[in-house]
N, C-alpha and C positions, 0 to 999 in steps of 0.2 A: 233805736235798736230795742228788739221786745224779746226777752227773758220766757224760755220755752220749763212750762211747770212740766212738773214729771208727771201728771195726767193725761197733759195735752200730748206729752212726746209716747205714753203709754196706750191712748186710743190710736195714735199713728202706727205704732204696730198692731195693733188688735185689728184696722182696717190693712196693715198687709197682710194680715195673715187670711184674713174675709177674703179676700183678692187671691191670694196662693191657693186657697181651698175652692175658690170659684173654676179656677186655672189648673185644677187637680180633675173636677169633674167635668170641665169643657175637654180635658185629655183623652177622660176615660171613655166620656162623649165617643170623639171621634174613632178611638180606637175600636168600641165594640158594634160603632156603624161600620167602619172598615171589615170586623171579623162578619158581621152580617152582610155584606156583599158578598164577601168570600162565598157563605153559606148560599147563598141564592143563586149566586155564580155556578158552586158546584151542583145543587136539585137544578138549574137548569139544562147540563151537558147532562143528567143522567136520564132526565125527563126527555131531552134530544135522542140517547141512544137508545132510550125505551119505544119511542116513537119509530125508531127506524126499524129498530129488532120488530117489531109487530108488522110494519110494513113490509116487511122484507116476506118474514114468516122461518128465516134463518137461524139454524139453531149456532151458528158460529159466533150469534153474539153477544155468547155470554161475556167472554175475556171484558169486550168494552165494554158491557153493564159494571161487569166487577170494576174496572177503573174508574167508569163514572161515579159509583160507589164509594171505591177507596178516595176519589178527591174532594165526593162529599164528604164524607167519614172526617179526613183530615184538614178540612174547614172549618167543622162543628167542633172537633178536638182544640184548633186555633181558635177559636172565639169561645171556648172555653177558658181555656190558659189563659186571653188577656182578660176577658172578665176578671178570673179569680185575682192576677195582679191587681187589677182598679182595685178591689175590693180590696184587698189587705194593703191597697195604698191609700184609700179614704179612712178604712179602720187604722190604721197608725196616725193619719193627721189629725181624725177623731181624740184620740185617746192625749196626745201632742195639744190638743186645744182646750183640755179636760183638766189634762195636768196643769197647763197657766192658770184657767180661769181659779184652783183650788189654789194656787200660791196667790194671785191676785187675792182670794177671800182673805187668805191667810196674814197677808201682808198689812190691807186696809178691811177690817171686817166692817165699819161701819159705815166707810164709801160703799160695798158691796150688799151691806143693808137697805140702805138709801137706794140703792140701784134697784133694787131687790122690790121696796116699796113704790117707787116710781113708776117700775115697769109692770106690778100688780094693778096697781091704779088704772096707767092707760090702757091697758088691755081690759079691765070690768067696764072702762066706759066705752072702748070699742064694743064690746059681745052684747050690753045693754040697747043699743042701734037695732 
């Protein structure tokens, strides 16, 4: 039976939270491919009614320009809106991951030193390559 240090149990949540934060912008991912469909979806029906209105040579059709319009208009307005959520949902798990790391400092400053030193290290002998 093996005795879990409070490091070990302290890097397991530091990688759930890498994982939550991966799983926050594979979200945001989907959603803002989703409101981009939307978007394409609707310049497509307006580009279709512009096409016809020209074929046609009818001035009747404005009304469906204006709706192909209005459904772009309000597709672009939805993939705004989810954008702006992602974004003040990644800026809060930012700021959530910001706040740990400074109690982490706070709590152990010279594990964080150490860390601090280590990871200076490997990274000069990475960029020196």
């Amino acid at each position: 039976m093996s005795k879990q240090t409070p490091s070990a149990s302290h890097s397991r949540s530091e990688n759930g939270s890498s994982n939550s934060t991966g799983a926050h912008l594979g979200a945001a991912s989907a959603h803002l491919a989703k409101a981009a469909d939307k978007v394409v979806e609707g310049v497509q029906v307006a580009n279709v009614a512009a096409r016809q209105a020209l074929r046609d040579g009818l001035s009747g059709s404005g009304p469906e320009l204006r709706a192909a319009g209005a459904e772009a208009k309000a597709a672009g307005s939805s993939a705004v809106s989810a954008a702006e959520q992602q974004f003040a949902a990644m800026g809060e798990k930012s700021r959530h991951l910001a706040d740990r790391t400074g109690q982490f400092i706070r709590e152990r400053p010279l594990a964080a030193f150490g860390i601090a030193v280590a990871g200076g290290f490997l990274l000069s002998r990475m960029l020196r390559r």
